[in-house]
Every structure is written in C-alpha cells, then in structure tokens.
Backbone as a ProteinNet text record, in pm:
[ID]
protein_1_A
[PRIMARY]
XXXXXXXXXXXXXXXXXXXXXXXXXXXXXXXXXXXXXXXXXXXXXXXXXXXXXXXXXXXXXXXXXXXXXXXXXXXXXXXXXXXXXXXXXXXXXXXXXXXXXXXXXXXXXXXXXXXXXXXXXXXXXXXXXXXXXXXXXXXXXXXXXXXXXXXXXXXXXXXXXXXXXXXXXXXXXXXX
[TERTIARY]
82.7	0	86.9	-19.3	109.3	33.8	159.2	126.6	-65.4	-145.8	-244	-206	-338.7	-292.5	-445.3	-401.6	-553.3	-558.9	-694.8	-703.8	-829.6	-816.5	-925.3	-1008.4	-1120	-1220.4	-1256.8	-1307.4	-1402.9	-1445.5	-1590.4	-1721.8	-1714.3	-1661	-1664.2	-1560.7	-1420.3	-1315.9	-1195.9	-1121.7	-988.4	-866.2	-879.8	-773.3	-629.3	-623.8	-504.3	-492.4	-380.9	-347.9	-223.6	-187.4	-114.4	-65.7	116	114.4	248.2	248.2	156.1	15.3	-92.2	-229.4	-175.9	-231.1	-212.5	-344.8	-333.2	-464.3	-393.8	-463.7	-417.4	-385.9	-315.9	-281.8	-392.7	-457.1	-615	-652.2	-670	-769.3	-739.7	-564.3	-473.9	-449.9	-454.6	-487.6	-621.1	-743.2	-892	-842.7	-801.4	-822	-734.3	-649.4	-546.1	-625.5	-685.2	-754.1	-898	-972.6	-1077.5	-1008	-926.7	-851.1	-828.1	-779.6	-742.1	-810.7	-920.9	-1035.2	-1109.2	-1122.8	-1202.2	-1108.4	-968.6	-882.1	-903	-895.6	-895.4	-1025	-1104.6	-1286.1	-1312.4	-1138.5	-1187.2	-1092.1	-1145.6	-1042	-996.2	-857.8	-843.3	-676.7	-626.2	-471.9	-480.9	-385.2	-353.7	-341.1	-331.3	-381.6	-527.8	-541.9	-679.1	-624.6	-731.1	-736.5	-909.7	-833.5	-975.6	-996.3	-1099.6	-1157.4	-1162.8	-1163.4	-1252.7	-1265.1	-1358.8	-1391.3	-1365.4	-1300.3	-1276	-1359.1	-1446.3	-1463.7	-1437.4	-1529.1	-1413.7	-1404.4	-1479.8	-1446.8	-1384.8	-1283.4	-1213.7	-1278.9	-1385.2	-1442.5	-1399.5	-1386.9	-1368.1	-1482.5	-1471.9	-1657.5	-1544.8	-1627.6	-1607.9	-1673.7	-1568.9	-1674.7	-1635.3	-1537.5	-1513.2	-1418.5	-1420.3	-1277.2	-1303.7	-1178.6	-1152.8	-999.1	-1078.5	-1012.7	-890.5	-848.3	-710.9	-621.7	-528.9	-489.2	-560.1	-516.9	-617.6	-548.9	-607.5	-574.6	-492	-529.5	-485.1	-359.4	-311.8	-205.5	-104.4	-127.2	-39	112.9	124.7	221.7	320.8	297.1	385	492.8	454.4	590.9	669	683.5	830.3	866.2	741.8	770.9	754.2	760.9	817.4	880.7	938.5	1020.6	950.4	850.1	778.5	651.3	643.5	516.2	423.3	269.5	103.5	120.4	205.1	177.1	257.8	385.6	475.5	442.9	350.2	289.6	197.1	102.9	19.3	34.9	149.2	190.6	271.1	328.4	416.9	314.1	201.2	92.3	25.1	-11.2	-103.5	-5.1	119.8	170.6	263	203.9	237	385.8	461.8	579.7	597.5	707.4	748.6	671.7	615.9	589.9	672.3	697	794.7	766.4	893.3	854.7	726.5	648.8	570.3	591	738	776.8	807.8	804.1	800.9	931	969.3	1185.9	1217.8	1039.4	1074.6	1006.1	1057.3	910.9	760.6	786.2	640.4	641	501.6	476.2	332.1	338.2	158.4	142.3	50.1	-4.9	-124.7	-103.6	-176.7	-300	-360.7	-472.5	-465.6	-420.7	-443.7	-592.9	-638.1	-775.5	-836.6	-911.2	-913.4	-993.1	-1005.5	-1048.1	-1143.3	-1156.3	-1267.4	-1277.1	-1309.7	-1361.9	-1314.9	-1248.9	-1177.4	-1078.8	-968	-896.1	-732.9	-693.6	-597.5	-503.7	-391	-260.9	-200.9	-75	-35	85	21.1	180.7	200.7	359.3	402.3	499.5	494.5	555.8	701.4	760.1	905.6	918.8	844.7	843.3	802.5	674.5	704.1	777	852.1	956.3	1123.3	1084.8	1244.8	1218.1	1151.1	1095.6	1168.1	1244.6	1327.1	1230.5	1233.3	1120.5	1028	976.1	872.3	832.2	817.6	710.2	631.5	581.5	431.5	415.6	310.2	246.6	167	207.5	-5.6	-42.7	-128.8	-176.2	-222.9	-171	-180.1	-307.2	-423.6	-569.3	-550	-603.6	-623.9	-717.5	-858.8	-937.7	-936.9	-937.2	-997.9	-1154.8	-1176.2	-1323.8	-1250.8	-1407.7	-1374.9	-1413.7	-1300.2	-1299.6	-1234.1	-1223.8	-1138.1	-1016.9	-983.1	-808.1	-715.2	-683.9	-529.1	-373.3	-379.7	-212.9	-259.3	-84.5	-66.9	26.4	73.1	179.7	220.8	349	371.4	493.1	533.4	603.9	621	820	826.6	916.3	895	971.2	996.5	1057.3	1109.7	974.9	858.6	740.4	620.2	527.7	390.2	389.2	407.6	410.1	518.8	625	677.6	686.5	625.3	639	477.4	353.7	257.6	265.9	361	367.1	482.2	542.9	597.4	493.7	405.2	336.8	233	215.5	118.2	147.7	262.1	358.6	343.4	397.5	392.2	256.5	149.2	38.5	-1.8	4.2	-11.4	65.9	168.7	241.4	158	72.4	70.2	-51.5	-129.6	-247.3	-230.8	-383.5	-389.2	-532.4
-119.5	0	125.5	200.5	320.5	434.4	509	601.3	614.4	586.7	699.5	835.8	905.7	1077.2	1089.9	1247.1	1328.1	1426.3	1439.8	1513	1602.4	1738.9	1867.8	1917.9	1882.9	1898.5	2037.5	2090.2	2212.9	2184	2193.1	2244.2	2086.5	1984.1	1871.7	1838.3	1904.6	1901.8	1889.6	1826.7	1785.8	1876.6	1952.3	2093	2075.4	2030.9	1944.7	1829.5	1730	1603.1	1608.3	1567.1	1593.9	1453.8	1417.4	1276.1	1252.3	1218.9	1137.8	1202.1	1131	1197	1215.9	1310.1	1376.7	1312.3	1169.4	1075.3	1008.6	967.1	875	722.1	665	526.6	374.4	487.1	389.3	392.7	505.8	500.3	497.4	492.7	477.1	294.8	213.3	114.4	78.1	116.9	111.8	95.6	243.6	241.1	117.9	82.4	26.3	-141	-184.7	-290.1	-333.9	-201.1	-209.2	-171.7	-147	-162	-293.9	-340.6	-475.7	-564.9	-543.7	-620.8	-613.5	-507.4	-447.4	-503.9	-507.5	-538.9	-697.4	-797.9	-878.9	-943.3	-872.7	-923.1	-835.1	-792.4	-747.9	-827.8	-830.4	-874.1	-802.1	-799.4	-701	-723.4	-641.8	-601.8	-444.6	-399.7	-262.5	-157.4	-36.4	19.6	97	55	102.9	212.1	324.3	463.9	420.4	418.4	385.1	504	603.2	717.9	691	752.4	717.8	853.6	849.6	962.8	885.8	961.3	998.4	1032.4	991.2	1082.4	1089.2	1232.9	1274.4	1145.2	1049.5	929	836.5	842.3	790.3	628.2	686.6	565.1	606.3	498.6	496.2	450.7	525.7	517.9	480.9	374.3	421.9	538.8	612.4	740.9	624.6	603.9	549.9	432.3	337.2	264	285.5	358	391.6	296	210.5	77.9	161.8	246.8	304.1	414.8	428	564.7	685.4	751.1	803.7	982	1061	1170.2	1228.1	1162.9	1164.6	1128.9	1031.5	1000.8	1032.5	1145.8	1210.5	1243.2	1267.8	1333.3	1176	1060.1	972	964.9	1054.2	1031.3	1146.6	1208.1	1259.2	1240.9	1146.4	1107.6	1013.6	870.8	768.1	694.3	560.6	490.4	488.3	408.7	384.8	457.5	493.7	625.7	523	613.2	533	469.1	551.2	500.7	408.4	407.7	286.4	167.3	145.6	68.7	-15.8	91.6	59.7	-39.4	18.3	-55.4	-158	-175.9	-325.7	-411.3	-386.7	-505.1	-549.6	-423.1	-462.4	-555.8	-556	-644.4	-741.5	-764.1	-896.5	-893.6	-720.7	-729.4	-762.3	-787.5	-720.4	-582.1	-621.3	-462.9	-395.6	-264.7	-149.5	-137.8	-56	-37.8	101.1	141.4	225.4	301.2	309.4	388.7	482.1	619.7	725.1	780.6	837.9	901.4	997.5	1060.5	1213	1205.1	1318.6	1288.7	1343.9	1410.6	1507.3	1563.1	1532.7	1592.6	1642	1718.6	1850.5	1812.7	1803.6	1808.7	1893.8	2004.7	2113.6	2098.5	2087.6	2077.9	2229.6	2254.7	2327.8	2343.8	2424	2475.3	2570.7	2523.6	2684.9	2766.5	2905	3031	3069.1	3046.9	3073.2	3001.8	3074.6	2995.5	3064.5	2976.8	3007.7	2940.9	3019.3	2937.9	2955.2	2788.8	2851.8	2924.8	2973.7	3058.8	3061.7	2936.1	2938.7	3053.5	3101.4	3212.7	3180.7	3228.9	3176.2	3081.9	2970.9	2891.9	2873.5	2968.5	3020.2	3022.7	3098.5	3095.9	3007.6	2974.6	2837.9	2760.9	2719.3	2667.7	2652.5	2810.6	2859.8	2836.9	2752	2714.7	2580	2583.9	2443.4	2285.6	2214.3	2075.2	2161.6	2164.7	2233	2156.2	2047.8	1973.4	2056.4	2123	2169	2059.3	1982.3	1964.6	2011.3	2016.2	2097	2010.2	1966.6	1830.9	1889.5	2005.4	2064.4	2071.4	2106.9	2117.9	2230.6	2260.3	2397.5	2509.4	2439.9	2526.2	2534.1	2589.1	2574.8	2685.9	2564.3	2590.9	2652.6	2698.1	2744.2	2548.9	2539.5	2440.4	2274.3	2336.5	2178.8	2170.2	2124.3	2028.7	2039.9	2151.7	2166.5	2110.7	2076.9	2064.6	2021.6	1987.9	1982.5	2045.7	2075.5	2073.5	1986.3	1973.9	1890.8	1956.2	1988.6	1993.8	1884.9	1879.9	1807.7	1865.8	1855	1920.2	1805.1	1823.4	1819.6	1727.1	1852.3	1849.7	1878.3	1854.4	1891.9	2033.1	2109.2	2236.2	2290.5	2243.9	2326.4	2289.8	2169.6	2135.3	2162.8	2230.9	2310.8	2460.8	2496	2641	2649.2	2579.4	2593.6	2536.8	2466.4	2415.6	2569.7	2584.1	2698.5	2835.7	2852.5	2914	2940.3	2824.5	2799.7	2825.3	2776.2	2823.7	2942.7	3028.3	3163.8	3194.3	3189.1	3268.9	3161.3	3087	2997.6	3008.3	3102.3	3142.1	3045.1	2985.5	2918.3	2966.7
0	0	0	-95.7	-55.9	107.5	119.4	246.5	257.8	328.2	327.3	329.3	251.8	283.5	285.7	309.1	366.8	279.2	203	118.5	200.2	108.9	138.6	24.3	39.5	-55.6	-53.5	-166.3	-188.4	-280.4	-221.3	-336	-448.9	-322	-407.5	-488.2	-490.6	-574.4	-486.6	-506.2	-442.8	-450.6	-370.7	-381.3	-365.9	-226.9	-173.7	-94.7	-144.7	-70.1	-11.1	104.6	192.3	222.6	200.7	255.2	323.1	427.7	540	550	564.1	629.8	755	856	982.4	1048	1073.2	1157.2	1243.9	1325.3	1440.4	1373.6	1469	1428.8	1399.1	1488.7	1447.6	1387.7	1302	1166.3	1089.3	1074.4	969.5	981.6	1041.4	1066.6	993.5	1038.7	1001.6	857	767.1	643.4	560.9	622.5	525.7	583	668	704.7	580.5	586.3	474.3	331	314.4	225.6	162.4	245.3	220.3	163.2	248.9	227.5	128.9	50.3	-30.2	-185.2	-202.1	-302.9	-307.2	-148.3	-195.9	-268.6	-264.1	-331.7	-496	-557.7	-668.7	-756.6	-864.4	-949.8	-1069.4	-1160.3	-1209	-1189.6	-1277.8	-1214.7	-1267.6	-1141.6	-1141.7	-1035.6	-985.3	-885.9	-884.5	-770.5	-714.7	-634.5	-640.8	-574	-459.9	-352.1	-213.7	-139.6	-175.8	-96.6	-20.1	113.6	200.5	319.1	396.3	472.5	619.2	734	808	960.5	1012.4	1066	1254.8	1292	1448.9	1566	1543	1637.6	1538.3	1456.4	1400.3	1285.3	1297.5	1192.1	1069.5	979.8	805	744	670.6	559.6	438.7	317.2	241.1	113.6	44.3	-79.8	-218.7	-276.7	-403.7	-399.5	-506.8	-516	-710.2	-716.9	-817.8	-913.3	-1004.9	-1053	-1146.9	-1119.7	-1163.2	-1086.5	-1159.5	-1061.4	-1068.1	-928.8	-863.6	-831.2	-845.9	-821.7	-728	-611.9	-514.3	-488.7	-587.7	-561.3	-685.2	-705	-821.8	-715.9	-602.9	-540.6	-511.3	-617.9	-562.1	-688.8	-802.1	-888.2	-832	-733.6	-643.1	-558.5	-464.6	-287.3	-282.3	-376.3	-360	-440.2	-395.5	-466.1	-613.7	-585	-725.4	-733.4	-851.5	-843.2	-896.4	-861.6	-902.7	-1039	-1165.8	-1294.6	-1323.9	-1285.9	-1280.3	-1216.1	-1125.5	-1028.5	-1119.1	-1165.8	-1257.8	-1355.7	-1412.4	-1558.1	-1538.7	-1421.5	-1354.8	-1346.2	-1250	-1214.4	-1366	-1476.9	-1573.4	-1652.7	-1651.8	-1740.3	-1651.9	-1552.7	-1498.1	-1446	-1440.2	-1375.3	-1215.2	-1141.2	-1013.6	-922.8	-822	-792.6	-698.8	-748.5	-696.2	-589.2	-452.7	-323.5	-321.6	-258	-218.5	-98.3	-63.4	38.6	2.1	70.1	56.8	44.5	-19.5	-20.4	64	53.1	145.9	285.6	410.6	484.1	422.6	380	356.3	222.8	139.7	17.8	22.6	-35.7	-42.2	-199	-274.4	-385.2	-383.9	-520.9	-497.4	-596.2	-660.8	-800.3	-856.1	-1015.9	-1072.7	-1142.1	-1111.3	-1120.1	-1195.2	-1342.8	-1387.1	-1282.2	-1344.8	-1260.9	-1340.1	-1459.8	-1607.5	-1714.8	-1804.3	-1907.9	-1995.9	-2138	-2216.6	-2295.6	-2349.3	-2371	-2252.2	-2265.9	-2117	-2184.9	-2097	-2089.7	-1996.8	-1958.8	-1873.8	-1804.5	-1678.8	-1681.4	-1518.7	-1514	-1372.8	-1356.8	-1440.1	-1436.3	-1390.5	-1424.3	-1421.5	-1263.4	-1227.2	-1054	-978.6	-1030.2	-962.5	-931.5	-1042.8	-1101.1	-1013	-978.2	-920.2	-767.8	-663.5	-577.2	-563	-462.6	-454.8	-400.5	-465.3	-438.6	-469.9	-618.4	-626.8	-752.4	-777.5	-922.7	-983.6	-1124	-1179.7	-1326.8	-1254.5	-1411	-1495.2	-1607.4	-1656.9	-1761.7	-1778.9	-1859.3	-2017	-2048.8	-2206.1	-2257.1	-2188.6	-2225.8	-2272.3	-2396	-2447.5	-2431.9	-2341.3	-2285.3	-2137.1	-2109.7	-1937.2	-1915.1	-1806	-1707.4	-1605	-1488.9	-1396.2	-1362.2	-1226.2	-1160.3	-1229.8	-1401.7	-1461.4	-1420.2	-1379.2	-1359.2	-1464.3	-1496.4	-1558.8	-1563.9	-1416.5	-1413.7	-1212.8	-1177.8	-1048.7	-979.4	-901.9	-814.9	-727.9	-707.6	-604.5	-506.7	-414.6	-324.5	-220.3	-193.2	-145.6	-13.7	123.4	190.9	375.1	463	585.2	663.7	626.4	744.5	654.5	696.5	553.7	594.8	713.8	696.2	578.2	566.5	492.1	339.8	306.1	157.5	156.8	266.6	206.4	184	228.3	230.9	94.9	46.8	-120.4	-218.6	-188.6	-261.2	-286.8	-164.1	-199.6	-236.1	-229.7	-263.2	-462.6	-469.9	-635.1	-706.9	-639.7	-692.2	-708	-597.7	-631.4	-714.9	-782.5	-899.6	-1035.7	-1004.5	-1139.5	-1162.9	-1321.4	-1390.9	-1494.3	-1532.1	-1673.3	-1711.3
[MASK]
++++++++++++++++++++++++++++++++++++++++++++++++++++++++++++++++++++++++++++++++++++++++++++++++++++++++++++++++++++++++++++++++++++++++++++++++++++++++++++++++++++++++++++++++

C-alpha cells in the first residue's frame, strides 16, 4: 500500500493532498484494514485509488474505489520509490511490484484549477519553477473551465508544513 494521505475537498473538488495523512494510528490502521479487504474481493490487475472519509471518532466510511490511478495520488511520482503510474503498468503487465515507500518525509499536492472559461494561458511557471522541491504539471488542455483540472503541483519538503507552504507558494504565482 502506498502512504495513506488526507485530502481537502471544496465544493466537491480535491484541492489538496497531503502525505503522510495527519490521523491517528487507528484510523490509519482502520483504512489500510478495509482496504485490504475491499482489493482482496476485486479482481483485475492494477492500482486502485480507495476514498474514504474519516470521521471525528475515528471511523472509516467508504466514498469510491476507483479501478485506476487516482488523483490523489499524483504526489507519488516525487515522494516515492515507485510512483502510481509505474505501479500501474508493472501489475497490468504482470511485472514485479515497486517499493511504495516514501523518499521524502512530507509531500503537499496542490490541483491546478481553472479560474474561467476560455482558452488557457499558462503564466508563472518560471516561478514556480524557481521554488526548490517544487514539481508543476499541466496536462496541455487547451481550454480551461472554472474548476477543470489543468495541471498539479507537487512539493516536497522536511514536514507537511513546509512542503505546504511551497506548494502553496507555487500556486499563487501559477495562472492558466
């Protein structure tokens, strides 16, 4: 399995994922238990992306099991050994699977988000850019919405405080 992380929704959209998740040992336990359970009753090869919600007496719900890679786990092609798509493509063709340990302590993944409607134009980049452990992807869509998924960030740093505060960092200089 790889790390759980804790992601922050708005308005239904996945803004930022944060990994390590910041949960207790119990429910980080819980999830990776129904986890388990839930993979071994599917069949298929590949990675699975397992939502799940949280809540304040530490129960795990599940929201989705999503039979590919998963958004959420875009922040593993810089903070771990083997990233989601390499993972992916080992199991679908019947390779070896890669370690899923993490290289760094702490990585933030940010979601690039349009702001309107149109056609995009990415600017910023450069600064972002010049941000040490600072990843930007942008997935080359030629239009953007308000709220479509453009691109990502990823920061990688010490403590999730400080690879969120470059992560968020980079975003503010980055328009599409």
């Amino acid at each position: 399995f790889y790390p759980v992380v804790e992601t922050i929704q708005k308005n239904n959209i996945c803004h930022y994922v944060m990994a390590p998740a910041k949960i207790s040992l119990l429910a980080e336990k819980r999830a990776k238990k129904i986890a388990s359970d839930i993979i071994k009753l599917l069949t298929g090869a590949g990675v699975f992306g397992i939502e799940m919600f949280k809540t304040p007496d530490d129960r795990v719900l599940i929201n989705e099991v999503a039979p590919r890679v998963h958004n959420s786990g875009h922040y593993t092609i810089e903070a771990c050994i083997t990233s989601q798509f390499e993972q992916h493509v080992r199991a679908v063709c019947g390779l070896p699977l890669g370690s899923t340990k993490m290289i760094v302590p702490a990585a933030v993944m940010i979601n690039i988000l349009g702001e309107r409607n149109g056609e995009a134009d990415l600017k910023g980049l450069d600064k972002a850019l010049a941000i040490p452990n600072v990843s930007v992807h942008i997935y080359g869509k030629h239009e953007t919405r308000i709220g479509r998924k453009m691109g990502h960030i990823v920061a990688i740093g010490e403590s999730l405080a400080e690879a969120f505060k470059k992560a968020k960092q980079a975003r503010e200089y980055i328009s599409i």
